[in-house]
SEROBA-183809 format. One record per atom (N, C-alpha, C, CB): residue number from 1; atom name; y, z, x. Coordinates in pm, whole numbers, always signed. Each point is the difference from the previous one (the first is absolute). Last residue first. Glycine has a CB too. Layout:
<i: NUM | at: CA | yy: Y | zz: Z | xx: X>
...
END
This chain:
<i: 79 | at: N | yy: +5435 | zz: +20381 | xx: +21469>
<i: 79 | at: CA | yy: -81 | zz: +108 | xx: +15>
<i: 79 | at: C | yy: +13 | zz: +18 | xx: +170>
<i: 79 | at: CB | yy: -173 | zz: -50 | xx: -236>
<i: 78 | at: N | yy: +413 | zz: -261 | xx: -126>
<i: 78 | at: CA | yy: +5 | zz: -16 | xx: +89>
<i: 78 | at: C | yy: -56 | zz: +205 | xx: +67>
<i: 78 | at: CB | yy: +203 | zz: -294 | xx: -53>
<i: 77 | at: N | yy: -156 | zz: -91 | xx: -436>
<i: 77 | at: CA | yy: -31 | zz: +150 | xx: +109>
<i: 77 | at: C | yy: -44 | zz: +7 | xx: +137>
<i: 77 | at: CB | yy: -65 | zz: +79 | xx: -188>
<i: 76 | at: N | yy: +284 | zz: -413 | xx: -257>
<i: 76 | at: CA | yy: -67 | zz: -20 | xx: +163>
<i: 76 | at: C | yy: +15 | zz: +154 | xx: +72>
<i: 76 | at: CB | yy: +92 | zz: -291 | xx: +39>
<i: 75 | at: N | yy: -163 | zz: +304 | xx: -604>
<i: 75 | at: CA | yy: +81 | zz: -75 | xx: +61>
<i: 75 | at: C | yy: -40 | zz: -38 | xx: +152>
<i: 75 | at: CB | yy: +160 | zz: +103 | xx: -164>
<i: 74 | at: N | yy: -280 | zz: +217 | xx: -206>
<i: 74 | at: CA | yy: +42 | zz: -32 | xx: +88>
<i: 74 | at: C | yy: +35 | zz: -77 | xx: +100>
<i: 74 | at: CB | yy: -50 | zz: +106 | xx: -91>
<i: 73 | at: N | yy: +214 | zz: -1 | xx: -422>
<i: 73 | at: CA | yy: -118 | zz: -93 | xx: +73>
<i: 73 | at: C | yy: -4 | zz: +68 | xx: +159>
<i: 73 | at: CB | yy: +54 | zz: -266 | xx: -155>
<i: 72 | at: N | yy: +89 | zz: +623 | xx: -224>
<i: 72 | at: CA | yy: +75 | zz: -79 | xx: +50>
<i: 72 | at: C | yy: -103 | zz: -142 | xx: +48>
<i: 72 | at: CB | yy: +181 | zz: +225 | xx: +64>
<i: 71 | at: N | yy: -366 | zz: +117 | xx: -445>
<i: 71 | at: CA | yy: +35 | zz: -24 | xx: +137>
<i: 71 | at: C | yy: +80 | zz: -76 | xx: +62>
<i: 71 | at: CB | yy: -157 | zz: +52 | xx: -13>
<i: 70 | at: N | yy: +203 | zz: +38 | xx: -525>
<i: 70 | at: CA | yy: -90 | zz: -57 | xx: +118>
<i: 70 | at: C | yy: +13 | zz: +27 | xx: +97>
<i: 70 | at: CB | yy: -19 | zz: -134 | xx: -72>
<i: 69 | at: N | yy: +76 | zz: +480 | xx: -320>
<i: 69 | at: CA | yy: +74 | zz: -109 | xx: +61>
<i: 69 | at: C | yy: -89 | zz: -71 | xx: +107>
<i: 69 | at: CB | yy: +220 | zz: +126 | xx: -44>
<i: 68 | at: N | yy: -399 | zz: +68 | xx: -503>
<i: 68 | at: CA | yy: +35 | zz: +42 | xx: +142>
<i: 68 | at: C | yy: +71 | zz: -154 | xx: +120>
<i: 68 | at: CB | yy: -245 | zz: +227 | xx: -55>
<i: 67 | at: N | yy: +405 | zz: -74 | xx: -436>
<i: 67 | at: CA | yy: -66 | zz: -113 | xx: +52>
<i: 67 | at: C | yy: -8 | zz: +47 | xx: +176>
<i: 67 | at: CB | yy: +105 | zz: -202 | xx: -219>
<i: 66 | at: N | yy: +2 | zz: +503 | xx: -310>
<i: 66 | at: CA | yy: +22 | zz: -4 | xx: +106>
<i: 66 | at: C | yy: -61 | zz: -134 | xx: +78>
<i: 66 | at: CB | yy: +26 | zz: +253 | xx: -40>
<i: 65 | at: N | yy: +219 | zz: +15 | xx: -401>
<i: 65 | at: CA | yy: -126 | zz: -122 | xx: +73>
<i: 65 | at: C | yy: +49 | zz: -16 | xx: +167>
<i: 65 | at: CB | yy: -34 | zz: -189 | xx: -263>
<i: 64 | at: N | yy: +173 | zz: +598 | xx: -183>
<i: 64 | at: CA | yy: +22 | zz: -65 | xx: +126>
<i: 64 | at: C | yy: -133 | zz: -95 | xx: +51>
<i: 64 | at: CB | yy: +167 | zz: +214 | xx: +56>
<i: 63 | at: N | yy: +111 | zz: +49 | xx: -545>
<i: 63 | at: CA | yy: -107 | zz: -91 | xx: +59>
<i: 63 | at: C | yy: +29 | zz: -10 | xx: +126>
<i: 63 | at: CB | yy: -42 | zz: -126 | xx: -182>
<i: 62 | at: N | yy: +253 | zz: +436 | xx: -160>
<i: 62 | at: CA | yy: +7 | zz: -42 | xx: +108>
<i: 62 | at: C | yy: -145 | zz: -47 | xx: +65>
<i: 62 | at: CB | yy: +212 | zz: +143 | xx: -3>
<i: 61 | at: N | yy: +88 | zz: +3 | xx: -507>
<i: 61 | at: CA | yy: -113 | zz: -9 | xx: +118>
<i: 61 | at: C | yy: -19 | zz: -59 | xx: +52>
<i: 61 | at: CB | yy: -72 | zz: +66 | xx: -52>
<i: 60 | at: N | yy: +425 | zz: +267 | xx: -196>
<i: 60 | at: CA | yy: -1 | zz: -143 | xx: +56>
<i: 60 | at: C | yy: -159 | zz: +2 | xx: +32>
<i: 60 | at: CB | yy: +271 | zz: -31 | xx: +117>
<i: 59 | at: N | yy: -43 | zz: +443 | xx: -347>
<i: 59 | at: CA | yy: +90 | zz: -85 | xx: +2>
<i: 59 | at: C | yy: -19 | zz: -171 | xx: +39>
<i: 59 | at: CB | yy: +98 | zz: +236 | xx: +40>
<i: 58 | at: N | yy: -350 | zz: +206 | xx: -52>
<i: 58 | at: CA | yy: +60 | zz: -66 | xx: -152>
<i: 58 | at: C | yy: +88 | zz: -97 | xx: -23>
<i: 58 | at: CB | yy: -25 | zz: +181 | xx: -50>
<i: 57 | at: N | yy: -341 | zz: -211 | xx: +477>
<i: 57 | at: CA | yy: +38 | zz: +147 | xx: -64>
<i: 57 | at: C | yy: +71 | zz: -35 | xx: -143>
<i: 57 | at: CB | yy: +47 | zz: +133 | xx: +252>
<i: 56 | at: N | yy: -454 | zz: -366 | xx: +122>
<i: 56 | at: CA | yy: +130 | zz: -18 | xx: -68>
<i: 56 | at: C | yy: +29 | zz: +137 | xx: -66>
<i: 56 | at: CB | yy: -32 | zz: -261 | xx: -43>
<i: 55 | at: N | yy: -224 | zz: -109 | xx: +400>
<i: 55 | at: CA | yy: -15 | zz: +137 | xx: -57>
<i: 55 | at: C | yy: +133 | zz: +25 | xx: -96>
<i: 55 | at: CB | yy: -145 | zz: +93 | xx: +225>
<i: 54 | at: N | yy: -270 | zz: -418 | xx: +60>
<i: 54 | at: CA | yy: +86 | zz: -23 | xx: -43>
<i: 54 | at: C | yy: +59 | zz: +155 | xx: -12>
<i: 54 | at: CB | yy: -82 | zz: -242 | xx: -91>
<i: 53 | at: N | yy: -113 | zz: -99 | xx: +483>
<i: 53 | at: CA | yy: +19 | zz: +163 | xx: -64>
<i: 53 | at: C | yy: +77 | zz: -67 | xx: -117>
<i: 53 | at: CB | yy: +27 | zz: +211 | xx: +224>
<i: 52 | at: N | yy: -202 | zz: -578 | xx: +21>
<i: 52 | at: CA | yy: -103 | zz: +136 | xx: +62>
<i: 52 | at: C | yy: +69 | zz: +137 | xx: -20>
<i: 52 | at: CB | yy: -101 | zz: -147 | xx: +201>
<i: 51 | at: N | yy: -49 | zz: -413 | xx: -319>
<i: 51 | at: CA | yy: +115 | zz: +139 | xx: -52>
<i: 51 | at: C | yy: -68 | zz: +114 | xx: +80>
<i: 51 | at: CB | yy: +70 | zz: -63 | xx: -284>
<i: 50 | at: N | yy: -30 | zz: -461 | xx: +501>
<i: 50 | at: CA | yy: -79 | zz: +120 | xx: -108>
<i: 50 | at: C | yy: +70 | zz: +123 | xx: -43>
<i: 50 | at: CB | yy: -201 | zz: -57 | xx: +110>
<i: 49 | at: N | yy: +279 | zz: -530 | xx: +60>
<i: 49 | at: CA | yy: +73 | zz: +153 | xx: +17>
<i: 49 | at: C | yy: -116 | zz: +47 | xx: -77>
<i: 49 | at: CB | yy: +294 | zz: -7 | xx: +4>
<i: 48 | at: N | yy: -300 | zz: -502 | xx: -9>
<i: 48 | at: CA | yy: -70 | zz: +116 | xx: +116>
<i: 48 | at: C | yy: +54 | zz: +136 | xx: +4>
<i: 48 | at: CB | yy: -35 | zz: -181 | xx: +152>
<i: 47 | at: N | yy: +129 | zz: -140 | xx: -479>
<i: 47 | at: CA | yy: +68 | zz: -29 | xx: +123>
<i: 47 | at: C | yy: -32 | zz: +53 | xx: +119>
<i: 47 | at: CB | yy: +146 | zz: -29 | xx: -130>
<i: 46 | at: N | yy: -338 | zz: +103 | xx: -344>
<i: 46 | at: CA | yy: -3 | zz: -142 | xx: +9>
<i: 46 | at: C | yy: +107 | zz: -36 | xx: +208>
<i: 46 | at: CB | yy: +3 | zz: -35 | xx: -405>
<i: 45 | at: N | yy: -35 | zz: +464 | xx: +241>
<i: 45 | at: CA | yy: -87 | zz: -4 | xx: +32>
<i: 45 | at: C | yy: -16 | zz: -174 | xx: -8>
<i: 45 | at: CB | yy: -57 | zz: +274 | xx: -58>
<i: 44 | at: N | yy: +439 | zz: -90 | xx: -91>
<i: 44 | at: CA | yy: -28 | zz: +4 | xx: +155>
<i: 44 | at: C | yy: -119 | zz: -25 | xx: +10>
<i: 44 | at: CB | yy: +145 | zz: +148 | xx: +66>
<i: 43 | at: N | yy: -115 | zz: -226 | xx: -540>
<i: 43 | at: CA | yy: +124 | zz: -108 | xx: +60>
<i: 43 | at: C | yy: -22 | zz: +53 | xx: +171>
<i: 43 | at: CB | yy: +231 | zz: -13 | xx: -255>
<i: 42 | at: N | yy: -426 | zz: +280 | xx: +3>
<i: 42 | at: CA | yy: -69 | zz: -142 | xx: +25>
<i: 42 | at: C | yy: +45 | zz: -110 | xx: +24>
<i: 42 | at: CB | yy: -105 | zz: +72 | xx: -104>
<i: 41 | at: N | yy: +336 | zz: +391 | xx: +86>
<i: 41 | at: CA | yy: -145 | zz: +1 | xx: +38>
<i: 41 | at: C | yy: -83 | zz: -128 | xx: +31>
<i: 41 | at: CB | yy: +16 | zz: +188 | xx: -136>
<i: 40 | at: N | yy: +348 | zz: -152 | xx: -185>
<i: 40 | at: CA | yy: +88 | zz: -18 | xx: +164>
<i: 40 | at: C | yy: -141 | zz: +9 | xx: +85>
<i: 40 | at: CB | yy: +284 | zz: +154 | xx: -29>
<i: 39 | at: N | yy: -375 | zz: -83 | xx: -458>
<i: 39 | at: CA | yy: +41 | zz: -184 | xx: +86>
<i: 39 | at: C | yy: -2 | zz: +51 | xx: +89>
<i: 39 | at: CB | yy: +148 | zz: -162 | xx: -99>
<i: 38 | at: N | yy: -234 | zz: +533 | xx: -21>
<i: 38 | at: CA | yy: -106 | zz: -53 | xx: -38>
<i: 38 | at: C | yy: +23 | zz: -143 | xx: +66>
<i: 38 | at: CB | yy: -45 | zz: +154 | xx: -218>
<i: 37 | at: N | yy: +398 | zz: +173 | xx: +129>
<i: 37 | at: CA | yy: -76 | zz: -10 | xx: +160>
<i: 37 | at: C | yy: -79 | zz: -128 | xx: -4>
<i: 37 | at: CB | yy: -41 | zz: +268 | xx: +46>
<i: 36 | at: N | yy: +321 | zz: -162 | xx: -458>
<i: 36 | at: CA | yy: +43 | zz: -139 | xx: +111>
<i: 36 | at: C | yy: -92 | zz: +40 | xx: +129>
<i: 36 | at: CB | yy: +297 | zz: -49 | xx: -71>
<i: 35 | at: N | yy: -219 | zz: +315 | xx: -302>
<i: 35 | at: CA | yy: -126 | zz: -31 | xx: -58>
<i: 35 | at: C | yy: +24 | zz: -135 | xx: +65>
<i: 35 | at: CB | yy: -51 | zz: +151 | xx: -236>
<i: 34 | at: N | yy: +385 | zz: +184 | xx: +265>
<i: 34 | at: CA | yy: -132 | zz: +12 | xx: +100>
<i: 34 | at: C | yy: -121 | zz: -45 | xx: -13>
<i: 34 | at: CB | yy: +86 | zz: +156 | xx: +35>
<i: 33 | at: N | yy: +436 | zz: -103 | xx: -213>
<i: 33 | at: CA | yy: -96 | zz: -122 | xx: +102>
<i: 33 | at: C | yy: -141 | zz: -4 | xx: +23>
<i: 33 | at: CB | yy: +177 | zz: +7 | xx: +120>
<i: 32 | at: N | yy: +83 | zz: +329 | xx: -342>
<i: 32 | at: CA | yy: -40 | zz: -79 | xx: -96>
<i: 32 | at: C | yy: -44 | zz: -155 | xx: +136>
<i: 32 | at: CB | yy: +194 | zz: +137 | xx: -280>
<i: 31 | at: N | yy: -60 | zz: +279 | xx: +527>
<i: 31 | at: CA | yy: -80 | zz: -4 | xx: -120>
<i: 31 | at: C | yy: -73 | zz: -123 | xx: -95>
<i: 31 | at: CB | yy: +151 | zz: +180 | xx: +24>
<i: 30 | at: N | yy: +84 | zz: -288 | xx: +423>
<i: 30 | at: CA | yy: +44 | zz: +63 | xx: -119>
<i: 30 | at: C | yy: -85 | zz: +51 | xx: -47>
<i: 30 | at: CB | yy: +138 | zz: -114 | xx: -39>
<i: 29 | at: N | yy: -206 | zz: -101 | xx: +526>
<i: 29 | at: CA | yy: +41 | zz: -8 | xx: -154>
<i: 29 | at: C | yy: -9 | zz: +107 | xx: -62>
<i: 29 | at: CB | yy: -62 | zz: -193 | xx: -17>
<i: 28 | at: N | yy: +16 | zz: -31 | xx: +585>
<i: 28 | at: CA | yy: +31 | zz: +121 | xx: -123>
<i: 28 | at: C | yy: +29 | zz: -63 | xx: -133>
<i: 28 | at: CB | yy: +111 | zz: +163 | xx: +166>
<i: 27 | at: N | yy: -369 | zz: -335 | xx: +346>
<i: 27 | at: CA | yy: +94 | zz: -71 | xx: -148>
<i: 27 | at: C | yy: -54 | zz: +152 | xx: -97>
<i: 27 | at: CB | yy: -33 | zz: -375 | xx: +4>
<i: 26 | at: N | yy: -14 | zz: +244 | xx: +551>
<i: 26 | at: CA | yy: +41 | zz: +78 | xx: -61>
<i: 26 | at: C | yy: +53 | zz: -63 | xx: -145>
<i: 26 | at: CB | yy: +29 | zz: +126 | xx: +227>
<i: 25 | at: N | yy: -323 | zz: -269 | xx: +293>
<i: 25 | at: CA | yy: +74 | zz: -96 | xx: -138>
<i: 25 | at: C | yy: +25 | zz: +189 | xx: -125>
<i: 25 | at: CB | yy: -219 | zz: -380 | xx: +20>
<i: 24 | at: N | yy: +88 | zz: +186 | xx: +565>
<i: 24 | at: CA | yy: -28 | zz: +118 | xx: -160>
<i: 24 | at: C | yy: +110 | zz: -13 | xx: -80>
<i: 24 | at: CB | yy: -117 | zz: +203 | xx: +107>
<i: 23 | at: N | yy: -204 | zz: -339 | xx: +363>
<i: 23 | at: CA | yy: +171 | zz: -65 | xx: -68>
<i: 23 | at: C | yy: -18 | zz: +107 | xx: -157>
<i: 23 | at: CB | yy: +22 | zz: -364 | xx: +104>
<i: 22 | at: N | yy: -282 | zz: +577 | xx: +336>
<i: 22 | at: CA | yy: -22 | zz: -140 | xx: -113>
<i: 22 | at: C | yy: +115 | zz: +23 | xx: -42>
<i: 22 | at: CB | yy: -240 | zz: -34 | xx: -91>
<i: 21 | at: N | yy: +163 | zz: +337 | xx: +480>
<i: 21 | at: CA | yy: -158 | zz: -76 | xx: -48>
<i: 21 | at: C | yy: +9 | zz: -130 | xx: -99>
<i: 21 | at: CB | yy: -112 | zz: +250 | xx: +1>
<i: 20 | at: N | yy: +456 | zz: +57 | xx: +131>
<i: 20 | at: CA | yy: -65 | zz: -71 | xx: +117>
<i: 20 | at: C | yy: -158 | zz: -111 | xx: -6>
<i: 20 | at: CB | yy: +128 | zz: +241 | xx: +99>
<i: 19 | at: N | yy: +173 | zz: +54 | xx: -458>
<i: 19 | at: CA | yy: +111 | zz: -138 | xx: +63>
<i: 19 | at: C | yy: -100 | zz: -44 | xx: +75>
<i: 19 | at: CB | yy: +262 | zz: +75 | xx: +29>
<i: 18 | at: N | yy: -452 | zz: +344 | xx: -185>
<i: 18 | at: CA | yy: -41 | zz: -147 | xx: -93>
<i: 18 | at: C | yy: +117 | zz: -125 | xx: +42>
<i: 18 | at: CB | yy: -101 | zz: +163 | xx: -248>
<i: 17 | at: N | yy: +184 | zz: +275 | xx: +424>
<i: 17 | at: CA | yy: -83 | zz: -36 | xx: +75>
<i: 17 | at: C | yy: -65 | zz: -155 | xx: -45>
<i: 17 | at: CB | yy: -23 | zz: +268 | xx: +51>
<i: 16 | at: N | yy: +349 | zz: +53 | xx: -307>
<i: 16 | at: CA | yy: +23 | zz: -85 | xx: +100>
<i: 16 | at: C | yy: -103 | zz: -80 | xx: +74>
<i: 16 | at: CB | yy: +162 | zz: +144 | xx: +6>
<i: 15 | at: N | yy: -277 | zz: -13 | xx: -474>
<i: 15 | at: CA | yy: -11 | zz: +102 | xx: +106>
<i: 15 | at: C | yy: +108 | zz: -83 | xx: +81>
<i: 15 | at: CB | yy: -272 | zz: +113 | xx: -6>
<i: 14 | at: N | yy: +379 | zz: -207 | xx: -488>
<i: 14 | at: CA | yy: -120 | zz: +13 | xx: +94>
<i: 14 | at: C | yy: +1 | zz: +79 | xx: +69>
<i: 14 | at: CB | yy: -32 | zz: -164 | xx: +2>
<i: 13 | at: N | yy: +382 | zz: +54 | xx: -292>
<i: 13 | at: CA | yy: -75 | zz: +72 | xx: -71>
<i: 13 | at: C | yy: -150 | zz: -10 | xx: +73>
<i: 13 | at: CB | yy: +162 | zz: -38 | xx: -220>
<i: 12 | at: N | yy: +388 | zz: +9 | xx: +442>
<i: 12 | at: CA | yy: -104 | zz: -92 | xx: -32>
<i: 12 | at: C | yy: -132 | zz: +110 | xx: -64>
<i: 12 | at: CB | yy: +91 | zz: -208 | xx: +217>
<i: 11 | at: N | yy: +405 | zz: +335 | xx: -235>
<i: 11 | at: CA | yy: -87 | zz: -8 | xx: +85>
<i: 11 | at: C | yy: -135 | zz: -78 | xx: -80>
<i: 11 | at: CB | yy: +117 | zz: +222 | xx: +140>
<i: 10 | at: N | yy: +331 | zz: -111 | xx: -319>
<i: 10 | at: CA | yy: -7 | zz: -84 | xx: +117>
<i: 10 | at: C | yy: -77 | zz: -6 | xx: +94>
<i: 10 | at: CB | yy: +156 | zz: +9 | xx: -42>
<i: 9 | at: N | yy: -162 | zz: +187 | xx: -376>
<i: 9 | at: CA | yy: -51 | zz: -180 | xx: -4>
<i: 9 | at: C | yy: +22 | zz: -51 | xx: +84>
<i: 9 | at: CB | yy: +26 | zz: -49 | xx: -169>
<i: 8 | at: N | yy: -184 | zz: +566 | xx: +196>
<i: 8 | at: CA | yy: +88 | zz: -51 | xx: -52>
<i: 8 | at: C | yy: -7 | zz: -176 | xx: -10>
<i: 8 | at: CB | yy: +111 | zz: +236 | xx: +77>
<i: 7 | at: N | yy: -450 | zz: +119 | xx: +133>
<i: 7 | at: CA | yy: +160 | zz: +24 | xx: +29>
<i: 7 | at: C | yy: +102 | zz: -75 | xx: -53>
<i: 7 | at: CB | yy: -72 | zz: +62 | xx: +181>
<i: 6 | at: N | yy: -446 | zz: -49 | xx: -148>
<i: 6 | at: CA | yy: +75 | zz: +17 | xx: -115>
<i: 6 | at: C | yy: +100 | zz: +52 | xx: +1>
<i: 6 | at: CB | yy: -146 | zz: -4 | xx: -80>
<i: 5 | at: N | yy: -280 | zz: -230 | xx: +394>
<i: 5 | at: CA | yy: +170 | zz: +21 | xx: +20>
<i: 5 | at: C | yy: +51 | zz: +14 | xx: -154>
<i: 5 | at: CB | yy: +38 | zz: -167 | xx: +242>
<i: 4 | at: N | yy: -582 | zz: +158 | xx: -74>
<i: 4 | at: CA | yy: +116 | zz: -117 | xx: +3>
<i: 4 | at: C | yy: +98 | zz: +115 | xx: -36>
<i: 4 | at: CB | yy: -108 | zz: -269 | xx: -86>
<i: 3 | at: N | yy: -287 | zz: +427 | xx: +386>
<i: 3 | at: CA | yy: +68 | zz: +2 | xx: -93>
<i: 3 | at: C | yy: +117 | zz: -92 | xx: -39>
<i: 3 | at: CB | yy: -91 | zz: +192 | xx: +45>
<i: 2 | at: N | yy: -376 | zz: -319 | xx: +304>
<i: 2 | at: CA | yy: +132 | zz: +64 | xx: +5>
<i: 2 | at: C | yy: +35 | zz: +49 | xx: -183>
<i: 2 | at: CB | yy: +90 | zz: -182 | xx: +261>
<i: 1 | at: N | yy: -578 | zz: +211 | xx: -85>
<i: 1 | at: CA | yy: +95 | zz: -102 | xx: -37>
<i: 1 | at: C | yy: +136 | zz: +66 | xx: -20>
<i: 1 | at: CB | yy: -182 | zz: -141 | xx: -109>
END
């Protein structure tokens, strides 16, 4: 499995590769926030998203949900 990205906030706290596979939802908090995953968790999971990393250092922690993406339809294929 790929390594996610700890190059700073302007980089996304996943792997790149997680863009191709599913819509992905990023919500940071504070320290004293952090007794808010628990909702946000069942508030996505009530919408179909799952958590699929959390992690955190002294400063923030970083939840990511992810919703895998649908296939396009196909539509009239012409084989």
């Amino acid at each position: 499995m790929a390594e996610p990205h700890h190059s700073g906030k302007n980089q996304p706290p996943y792997p790149k590769d997680w863009e191709t596979q599913a819509e992905l939802r990023v919500l940071r908090a504070k320290p004293g926030e952090w007794e808010k995953l628990p909702t946000w968790r069942a508030d996505m999971a009530r919408k179909g998203w799952q958590l699929l990393r959390v992690h955190s250092d002294d400063t923030e922690l970083v939840a990511i949900f992810g919703k895998t993406r649908r296939a396009p339809p196909l539509g009239d294929r012409k084989d």
